[in-house]
Predicted model as a PDB file, atoms N, CA, C, CB and O in Angstrom, pLDDT in the B-factor column:
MODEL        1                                                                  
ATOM      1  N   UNK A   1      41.733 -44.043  56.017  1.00 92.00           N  
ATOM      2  CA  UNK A   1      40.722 -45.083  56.053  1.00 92.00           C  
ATOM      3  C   UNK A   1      39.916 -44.931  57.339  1.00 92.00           C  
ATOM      4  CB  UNK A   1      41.365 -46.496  55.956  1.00 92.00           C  
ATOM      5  O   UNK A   1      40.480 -44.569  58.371  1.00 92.00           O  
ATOM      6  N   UNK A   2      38.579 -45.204  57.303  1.00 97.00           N  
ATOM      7  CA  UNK A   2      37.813 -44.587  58.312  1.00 97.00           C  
ATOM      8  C   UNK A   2      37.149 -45.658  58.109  1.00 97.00           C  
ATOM      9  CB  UNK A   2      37.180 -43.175  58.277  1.00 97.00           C  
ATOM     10  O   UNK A   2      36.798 -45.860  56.946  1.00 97.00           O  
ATOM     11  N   UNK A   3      36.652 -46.990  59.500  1.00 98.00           N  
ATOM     12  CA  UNK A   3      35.978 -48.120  59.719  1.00 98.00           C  
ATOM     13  C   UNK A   3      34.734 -47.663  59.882  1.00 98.00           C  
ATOM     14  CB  UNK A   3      36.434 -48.914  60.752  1.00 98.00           C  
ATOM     15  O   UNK A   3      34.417 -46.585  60.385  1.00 98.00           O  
ATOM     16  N   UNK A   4      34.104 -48.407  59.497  1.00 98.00           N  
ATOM     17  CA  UNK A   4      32.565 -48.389  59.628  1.00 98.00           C  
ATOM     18  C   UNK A   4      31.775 -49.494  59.681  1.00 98.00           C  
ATOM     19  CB  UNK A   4      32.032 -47.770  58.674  1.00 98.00           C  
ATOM     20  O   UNK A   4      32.103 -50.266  58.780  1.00 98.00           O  
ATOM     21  N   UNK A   5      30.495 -50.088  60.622  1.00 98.00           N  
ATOM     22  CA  UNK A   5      29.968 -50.888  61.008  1.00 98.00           C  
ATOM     23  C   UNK A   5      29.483 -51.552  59.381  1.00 98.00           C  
ATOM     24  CB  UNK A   5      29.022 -50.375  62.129  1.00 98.00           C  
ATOM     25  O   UNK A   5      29.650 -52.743  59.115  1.00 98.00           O  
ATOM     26  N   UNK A   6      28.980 -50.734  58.571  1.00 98.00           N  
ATOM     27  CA  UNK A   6      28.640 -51.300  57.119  1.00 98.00           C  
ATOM     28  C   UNK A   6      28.502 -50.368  55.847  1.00 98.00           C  
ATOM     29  CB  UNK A   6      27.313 -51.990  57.211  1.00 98.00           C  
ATOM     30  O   UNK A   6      27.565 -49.681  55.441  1.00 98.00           O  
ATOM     31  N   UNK A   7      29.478 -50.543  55.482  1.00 98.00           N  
ATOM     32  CA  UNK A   7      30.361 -49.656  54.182  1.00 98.00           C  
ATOM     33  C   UNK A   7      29.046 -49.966  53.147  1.00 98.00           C  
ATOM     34  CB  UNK A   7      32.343 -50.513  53.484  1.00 98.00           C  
ATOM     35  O   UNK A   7      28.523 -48.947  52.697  1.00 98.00           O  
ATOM     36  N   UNK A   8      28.527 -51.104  52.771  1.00 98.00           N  
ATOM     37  CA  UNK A   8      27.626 -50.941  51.788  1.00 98.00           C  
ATOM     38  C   UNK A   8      26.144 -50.084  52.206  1.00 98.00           C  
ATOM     39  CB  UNK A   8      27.385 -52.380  51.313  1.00 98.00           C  
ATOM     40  O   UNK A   8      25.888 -49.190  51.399  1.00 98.00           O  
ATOM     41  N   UNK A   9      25.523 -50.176  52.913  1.00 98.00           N  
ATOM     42  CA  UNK A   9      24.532 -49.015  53.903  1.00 98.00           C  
ATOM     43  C   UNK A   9      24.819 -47.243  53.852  1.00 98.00           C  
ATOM     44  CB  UNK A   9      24.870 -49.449  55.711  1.00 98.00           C  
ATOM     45  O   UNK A   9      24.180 -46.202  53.699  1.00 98.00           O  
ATOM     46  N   UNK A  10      26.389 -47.760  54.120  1.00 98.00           N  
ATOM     47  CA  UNK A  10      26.889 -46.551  53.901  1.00 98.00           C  
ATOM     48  C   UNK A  10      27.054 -45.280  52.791  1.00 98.00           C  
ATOM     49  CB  UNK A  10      27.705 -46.854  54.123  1.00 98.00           C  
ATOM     50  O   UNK A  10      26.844 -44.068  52.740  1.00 98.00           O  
ATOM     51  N   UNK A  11      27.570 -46.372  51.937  1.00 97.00           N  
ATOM     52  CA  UNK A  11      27.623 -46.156  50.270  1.00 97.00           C  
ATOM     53  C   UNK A  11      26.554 -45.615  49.881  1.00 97.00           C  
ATOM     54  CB  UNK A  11      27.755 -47.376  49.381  1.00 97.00           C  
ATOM     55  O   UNK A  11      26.491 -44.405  49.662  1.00 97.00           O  
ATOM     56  N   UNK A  12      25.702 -46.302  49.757  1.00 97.00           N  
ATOM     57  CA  UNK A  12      24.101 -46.225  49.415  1.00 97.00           C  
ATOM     58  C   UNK A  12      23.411 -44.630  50.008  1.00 97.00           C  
ATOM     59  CB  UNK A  12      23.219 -47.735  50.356  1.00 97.00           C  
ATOM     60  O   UNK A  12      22.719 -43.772  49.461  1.00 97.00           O  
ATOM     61  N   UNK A  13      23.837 -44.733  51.003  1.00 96.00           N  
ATOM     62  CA  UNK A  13      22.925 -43.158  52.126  1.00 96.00           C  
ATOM     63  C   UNK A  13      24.079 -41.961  51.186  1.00 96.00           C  
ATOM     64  CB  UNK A  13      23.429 -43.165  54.967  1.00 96.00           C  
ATOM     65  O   UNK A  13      23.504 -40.942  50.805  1.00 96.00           O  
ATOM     66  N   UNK A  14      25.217 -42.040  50.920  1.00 95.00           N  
ATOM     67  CA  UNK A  14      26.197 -40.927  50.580  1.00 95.00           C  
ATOM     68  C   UNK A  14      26.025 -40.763  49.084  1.00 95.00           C  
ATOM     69  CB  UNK A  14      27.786 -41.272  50.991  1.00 95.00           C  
ATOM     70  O   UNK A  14      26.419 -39.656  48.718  1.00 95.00           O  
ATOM     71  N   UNK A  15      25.541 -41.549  48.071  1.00 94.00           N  
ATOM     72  CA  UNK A  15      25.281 -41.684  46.898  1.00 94.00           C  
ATOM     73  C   UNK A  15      23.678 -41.041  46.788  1.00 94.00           C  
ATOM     74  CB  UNK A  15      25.552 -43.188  46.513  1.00 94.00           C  
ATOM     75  O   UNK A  15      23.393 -40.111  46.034  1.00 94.00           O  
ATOM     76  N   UNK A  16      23.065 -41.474  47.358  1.00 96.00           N  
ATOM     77  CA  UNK A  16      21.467 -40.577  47.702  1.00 96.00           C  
ATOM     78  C   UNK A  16      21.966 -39.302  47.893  1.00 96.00           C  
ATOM     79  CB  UNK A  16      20.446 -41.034  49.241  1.00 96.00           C  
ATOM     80  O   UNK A  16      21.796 -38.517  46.960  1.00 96.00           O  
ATOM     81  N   UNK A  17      22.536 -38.915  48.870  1.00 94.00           N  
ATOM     82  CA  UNK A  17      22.702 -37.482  49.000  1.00 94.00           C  
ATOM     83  C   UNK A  17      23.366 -36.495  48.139  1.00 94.00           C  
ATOM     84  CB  UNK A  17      23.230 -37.336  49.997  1.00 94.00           C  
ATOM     85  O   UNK A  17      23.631 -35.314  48.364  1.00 94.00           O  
ATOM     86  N   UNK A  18      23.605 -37.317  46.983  1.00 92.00           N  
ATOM     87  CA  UNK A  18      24.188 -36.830  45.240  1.00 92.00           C  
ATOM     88  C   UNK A  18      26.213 -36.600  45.329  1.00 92.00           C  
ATOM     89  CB  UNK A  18      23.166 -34.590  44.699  1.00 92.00           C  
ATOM     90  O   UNK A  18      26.993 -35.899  44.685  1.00 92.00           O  
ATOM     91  N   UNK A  19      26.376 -37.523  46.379  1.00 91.00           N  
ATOM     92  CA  UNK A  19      27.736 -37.456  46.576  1.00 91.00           C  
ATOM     93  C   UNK A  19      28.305 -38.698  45.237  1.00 91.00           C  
ATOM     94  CB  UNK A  19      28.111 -37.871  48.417  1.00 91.00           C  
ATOM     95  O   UNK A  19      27.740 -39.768  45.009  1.00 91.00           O  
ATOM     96  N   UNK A  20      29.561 -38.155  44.504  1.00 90.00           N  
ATOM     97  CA  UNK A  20      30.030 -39.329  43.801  1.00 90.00           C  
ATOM     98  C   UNK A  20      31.230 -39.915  44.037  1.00 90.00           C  
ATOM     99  CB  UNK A  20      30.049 -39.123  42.612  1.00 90.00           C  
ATOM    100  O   UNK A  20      32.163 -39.112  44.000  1.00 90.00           O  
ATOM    101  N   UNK A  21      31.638 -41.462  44.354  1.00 92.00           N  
ATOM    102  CA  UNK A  21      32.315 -41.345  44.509  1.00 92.00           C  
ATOM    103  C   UNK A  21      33.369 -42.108  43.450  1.00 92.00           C  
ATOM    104  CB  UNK A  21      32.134 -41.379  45.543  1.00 92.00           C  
ATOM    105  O   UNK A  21      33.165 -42.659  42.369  1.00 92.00           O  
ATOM    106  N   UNK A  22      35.023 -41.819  44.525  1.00 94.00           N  
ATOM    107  CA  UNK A  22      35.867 -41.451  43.327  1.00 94.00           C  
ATOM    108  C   UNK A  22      36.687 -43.276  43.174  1.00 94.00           C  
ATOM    109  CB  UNK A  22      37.211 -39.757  43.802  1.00 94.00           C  
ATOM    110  O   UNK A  22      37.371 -43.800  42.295  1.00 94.00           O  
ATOM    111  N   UNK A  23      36.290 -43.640  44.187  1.00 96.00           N  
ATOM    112  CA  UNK A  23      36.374 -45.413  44.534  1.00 96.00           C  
ATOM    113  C   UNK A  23      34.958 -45.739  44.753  1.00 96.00           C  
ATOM    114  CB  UNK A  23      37.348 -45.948  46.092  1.00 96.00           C  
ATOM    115  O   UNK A  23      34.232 -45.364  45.673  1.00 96.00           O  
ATOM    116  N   UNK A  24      34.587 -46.780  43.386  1.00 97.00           N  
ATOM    117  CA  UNK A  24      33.155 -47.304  43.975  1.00 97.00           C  
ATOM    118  C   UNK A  24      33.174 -48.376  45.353  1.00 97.00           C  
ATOM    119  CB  UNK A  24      32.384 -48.179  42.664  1.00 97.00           C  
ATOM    120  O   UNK A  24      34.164 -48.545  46.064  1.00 97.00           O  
ATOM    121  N   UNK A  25      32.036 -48.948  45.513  1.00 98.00           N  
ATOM    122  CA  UNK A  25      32.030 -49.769  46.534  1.00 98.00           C  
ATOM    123  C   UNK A  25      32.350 -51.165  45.970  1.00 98.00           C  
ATOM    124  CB  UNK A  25      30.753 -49.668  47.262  1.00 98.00           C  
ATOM    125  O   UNK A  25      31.738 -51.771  45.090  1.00 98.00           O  
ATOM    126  N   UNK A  26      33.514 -51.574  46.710  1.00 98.00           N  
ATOM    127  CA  UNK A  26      34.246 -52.685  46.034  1.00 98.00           C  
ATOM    128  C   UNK A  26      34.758 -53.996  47.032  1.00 98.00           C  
ATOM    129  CB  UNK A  26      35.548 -51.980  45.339  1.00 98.00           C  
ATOM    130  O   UNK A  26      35.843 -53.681  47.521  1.00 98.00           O  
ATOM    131  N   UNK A  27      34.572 -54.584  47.229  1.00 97.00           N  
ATOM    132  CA  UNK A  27      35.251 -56.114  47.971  1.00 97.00           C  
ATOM    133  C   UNK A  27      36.659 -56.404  47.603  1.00 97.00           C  
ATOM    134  CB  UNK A  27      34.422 -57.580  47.451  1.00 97.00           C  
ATOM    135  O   UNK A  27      37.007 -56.972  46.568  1.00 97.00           O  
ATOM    136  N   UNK A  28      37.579 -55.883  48.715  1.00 96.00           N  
ATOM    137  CA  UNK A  28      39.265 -55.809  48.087  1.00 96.00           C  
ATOM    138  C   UNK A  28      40.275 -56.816  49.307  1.00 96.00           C  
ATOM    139  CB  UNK A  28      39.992 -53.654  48.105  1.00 96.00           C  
ATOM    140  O   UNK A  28      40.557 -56.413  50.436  1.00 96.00           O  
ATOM    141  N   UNK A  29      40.666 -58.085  48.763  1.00 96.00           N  
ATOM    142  CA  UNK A  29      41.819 -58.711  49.401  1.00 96.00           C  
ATOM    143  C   UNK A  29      42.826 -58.722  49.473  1.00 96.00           C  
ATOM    144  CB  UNK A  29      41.953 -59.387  49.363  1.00 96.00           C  
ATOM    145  O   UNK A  29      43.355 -59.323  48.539  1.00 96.00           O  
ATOM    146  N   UNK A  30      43.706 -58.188  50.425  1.00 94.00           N  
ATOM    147  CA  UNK A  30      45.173 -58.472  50.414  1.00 94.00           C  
ATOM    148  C   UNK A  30      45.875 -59.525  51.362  1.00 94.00           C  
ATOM    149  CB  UNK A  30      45.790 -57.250  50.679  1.00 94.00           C  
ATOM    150  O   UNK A  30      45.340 -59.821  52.430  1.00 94.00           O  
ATOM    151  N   UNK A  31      46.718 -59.922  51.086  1.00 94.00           N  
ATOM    152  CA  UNK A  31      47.768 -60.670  50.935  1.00 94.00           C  
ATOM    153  C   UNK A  31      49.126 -60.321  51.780  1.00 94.00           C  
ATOM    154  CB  UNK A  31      47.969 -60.646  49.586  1.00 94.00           C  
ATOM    155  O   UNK A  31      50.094 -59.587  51.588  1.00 94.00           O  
ATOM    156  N   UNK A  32      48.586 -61.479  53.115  1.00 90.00           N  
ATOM    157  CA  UNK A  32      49.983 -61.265  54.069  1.00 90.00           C  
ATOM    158  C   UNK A  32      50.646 -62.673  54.052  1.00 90.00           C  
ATOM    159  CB  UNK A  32      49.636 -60.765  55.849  1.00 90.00           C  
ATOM    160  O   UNK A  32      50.345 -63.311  55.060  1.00 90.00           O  
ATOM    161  N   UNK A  33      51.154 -63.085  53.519  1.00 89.00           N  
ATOM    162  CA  UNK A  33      51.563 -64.466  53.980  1.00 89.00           C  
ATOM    163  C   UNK A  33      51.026 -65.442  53.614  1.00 89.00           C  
ATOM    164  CB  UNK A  33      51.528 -64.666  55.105  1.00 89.00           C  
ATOM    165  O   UNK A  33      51.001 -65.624  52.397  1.00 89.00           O  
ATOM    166  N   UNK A  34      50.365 -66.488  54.541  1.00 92.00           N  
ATOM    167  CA  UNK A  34      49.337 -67.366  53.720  1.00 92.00           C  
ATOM    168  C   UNK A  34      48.077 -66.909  54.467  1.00 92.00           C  
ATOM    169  CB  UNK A  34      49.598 -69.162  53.770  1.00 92.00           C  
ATOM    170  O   UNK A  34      47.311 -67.728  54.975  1.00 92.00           O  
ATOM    171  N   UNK A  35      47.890 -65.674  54.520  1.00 96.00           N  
ATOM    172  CA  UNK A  35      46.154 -65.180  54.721  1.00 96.00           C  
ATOM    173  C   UNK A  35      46.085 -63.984  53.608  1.00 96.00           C  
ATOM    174  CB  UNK A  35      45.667 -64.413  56.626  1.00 96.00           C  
ATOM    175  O   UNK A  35      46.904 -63.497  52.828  1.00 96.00           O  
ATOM    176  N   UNK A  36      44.654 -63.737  53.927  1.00 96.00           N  
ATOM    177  CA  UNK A  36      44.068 -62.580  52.977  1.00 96.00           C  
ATOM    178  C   UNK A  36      43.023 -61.695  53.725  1.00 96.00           C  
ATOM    179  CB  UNK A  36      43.305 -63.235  51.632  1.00 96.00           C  
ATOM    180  O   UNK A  36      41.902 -62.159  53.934  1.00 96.00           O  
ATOM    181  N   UNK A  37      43.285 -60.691  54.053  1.00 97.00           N  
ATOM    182  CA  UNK A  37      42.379 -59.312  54.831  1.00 97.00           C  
ATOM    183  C   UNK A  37      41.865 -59.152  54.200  1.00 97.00           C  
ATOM    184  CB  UNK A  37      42.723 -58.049  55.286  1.00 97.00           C  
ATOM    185  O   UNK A  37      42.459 -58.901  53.151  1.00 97.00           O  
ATOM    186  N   UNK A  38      39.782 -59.108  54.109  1.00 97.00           N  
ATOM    187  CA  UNK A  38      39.244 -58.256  53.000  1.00 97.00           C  
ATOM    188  C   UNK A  38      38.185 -57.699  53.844  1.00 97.00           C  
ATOM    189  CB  UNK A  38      38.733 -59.023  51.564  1.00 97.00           C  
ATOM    190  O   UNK A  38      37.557 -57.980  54.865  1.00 97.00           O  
ATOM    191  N   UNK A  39      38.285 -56.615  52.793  1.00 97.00           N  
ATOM    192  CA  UNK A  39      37.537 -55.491  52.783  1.00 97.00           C  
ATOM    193  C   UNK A  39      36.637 -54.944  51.972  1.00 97.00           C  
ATOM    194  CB  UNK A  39      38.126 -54.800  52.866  1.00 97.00           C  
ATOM    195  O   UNK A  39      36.750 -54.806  50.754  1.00 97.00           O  
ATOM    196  N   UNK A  40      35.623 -54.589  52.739  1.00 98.00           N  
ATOM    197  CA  UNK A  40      34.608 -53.669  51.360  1.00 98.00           C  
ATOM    198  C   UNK A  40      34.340 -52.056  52.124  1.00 98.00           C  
ATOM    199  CB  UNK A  40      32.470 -54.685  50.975  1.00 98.00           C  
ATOM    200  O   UNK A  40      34.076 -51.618  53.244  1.00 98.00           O  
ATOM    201  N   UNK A  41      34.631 -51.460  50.559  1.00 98.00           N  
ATOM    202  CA  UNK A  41      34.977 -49.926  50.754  1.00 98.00           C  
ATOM    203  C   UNK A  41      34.767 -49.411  49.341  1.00 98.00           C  
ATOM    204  CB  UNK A  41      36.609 -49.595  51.338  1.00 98.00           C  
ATOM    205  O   UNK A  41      34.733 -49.704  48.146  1.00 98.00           O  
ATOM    206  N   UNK A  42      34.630 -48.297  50.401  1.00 98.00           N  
ATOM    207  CA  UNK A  42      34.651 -47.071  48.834  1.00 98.00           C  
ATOM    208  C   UNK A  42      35.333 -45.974  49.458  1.00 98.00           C  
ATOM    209  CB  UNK A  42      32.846 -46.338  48.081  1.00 98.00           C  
ATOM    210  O   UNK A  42      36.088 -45.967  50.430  1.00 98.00           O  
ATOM    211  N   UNK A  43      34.839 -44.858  48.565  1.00 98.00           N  
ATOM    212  CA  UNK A  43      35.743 -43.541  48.743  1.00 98.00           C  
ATOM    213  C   UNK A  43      35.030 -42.544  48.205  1.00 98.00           C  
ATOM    214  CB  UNK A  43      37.158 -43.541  48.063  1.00 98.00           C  
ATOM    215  O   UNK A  43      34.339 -42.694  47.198  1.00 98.00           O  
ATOM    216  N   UNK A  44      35.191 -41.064  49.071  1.00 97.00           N  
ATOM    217  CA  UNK A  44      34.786 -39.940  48.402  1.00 97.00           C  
ATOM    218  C   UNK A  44      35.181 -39.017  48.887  1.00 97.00           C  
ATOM    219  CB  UNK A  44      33.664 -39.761  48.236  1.00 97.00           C  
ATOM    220  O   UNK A  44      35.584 -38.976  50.050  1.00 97.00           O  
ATOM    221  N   UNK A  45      35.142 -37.697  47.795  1.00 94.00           N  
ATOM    222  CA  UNK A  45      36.021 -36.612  48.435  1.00 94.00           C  
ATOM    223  C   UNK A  45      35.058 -35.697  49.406  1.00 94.00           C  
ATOM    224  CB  UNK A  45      36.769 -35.633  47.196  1.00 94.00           C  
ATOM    225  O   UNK A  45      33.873 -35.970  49.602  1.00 94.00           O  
ATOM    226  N   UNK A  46      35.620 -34.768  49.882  1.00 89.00           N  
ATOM    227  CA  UNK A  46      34.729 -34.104  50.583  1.00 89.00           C  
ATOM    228  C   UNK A  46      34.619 -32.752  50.533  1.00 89.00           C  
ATOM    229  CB  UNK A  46      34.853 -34.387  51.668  1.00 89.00           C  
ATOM    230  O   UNK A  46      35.728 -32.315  50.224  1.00 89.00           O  
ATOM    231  N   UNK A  47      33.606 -31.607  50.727  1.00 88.00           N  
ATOM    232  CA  UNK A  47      33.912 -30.547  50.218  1.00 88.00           C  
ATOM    233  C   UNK A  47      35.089 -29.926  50.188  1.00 88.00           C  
ATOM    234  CB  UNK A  47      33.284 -29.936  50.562  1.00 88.00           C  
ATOM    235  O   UNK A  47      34.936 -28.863  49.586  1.00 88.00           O  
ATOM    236  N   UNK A  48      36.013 -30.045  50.485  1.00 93.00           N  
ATOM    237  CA  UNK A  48      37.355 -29.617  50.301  1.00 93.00           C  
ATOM    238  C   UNK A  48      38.309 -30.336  49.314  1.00 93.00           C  
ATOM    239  CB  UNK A  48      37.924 -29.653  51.530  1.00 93.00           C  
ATOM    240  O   UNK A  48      39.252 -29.840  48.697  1.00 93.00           O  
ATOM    241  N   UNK A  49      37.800 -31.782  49.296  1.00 91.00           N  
ATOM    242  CA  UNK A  49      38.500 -32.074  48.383  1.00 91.00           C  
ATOM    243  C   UNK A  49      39.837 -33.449  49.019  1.00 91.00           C  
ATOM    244  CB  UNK A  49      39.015 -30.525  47.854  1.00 91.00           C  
ATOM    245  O   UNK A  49      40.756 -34.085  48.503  1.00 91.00           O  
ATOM    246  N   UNK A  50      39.342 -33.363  50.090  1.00 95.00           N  
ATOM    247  CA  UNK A  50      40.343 -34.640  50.995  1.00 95.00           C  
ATOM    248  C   UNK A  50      39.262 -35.702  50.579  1.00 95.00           C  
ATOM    249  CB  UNK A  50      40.626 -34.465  53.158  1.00 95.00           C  
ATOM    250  O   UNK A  50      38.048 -35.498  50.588  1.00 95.00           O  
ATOM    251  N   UNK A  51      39.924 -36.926  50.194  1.00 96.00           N  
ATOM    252  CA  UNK A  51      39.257 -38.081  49.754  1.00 96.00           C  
ATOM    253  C   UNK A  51      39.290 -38.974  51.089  1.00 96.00           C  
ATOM    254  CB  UNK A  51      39.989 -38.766  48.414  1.00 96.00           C  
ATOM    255  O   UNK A  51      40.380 -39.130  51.639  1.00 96.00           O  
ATOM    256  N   UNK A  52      38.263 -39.502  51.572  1.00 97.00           N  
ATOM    257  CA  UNK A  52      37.960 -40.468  52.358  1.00 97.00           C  
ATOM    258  C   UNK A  52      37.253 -41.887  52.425  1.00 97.00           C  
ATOM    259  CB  UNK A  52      37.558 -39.936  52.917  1.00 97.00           C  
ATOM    260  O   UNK A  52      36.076 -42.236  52.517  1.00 97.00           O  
ATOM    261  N   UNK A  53      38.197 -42.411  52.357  1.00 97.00           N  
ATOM    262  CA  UNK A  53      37.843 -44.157  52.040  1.00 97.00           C  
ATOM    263  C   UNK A  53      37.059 -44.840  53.609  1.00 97.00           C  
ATOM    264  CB  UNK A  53      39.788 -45.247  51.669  1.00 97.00           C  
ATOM    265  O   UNK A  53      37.557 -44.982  54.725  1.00 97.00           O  
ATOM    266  N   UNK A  54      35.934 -45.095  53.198  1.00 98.00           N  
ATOM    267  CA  UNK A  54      34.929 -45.906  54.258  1.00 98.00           C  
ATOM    268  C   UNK A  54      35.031 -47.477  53.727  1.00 98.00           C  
ATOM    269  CB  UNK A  54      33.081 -45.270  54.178  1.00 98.00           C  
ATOM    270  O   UNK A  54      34.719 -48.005  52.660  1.00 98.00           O  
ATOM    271  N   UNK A  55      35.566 -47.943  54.863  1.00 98.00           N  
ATOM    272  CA  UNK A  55      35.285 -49.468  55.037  1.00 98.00           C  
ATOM    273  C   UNK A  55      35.108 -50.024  55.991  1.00 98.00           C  
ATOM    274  CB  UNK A  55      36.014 -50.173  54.688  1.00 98.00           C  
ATOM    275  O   UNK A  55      35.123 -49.550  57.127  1.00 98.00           O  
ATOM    276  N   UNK A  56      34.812 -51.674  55.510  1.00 98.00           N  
ATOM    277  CA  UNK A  56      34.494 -52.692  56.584  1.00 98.00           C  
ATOM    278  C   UNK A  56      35.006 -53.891  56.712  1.00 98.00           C  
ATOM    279  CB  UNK A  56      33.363 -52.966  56.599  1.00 98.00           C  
ATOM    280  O   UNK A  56      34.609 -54.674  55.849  1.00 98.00           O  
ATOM    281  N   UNK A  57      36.175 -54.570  57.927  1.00 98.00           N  
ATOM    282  CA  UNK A  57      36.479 -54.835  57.864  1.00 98.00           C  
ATOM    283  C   UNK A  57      35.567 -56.299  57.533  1.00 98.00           C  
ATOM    284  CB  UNK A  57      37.147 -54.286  58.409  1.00 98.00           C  
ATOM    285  O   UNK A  57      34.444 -56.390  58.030  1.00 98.00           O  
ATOM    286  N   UNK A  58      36.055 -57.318  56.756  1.00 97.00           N  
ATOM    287  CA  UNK A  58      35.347 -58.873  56.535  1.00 97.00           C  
ATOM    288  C   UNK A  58      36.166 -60.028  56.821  1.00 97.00           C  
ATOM    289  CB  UNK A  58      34.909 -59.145  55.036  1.00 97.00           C  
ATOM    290  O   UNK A  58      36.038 -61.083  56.200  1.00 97.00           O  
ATOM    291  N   UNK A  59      36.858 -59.882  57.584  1.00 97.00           N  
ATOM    292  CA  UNK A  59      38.091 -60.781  58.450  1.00 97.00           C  
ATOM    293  C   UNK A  59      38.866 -61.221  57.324  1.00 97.00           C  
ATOM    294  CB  UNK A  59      37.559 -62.255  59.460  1.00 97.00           C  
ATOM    295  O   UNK A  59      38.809 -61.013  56.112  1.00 97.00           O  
ATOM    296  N   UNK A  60      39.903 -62.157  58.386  1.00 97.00           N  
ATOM    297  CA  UNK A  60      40.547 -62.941  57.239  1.00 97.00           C  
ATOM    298  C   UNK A  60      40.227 -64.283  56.773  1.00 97.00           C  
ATOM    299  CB  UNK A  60      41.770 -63.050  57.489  1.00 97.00           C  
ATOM    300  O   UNK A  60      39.229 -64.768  57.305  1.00 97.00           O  
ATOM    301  N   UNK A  61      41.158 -65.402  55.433  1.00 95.00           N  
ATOM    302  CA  UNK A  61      40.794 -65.881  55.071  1.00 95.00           C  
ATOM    303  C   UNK A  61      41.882 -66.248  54.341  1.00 95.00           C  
ATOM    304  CB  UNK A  61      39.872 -65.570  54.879  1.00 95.00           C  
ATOM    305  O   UNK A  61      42.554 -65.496  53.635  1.00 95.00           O  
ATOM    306  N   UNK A  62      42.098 -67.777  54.575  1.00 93.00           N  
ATOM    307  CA  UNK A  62      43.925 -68.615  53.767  1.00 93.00           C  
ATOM    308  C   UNK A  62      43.502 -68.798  52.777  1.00 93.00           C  
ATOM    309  CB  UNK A  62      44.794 -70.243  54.244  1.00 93.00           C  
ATOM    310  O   UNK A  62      42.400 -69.088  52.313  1.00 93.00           O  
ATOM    311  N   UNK A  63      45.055 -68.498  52.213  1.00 90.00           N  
ATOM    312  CA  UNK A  63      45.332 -68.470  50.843  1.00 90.00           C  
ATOM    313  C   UNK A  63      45.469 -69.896  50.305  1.00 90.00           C  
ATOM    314  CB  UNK A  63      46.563 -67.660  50.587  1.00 90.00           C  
ATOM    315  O   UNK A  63      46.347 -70.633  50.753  1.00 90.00           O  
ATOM    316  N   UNK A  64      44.615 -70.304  49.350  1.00 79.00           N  
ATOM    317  CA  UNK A  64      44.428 -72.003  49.007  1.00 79.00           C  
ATOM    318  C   UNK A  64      45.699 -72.121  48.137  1.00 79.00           C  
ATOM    319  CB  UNK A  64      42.796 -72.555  48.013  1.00 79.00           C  
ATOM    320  O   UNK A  64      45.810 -71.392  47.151  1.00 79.00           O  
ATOM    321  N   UNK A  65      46.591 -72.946  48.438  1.00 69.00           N  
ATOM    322  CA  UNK A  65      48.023 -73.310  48.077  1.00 69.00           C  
ATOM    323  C   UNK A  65      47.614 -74.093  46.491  1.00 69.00           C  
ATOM    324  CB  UNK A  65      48.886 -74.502  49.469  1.00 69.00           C  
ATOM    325  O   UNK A  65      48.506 -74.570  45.789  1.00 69.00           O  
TER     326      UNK A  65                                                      
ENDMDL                                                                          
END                                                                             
């Protein structure tokens, strides 16, 4: 996972350049306890073939009981 100031900007410039990727750009929450980390990210491989997930972190946020 590789942070980036803005994963959707990002997305957008790597998709222009005819890159596809193999995780679209997606808004993903997980679940520690009573919070939730989210993130928006995607993913793509690279000429070799190592897949690299770009995201951004979007803080956290409690889990409504």
């Amino acid at each position: 996972m590789i942070t980036v100031a803005d994963a959707s900007a990002l997305c957008v410039r790597v998709e222009a350049a005819g890159l596809i990727a193999y995780l679209p750009l997606e808004e993903r929450w997980y679940r520690r306890d009573q919070v939730e980390d989210g993130y928006r990210q995607f993913g793509v491989a690279d000429p070799d073939g190592y897949r690299l997930r770009f995201f951004t972190y979007l803080g956290p946020r409690r889990v409504q009981a």
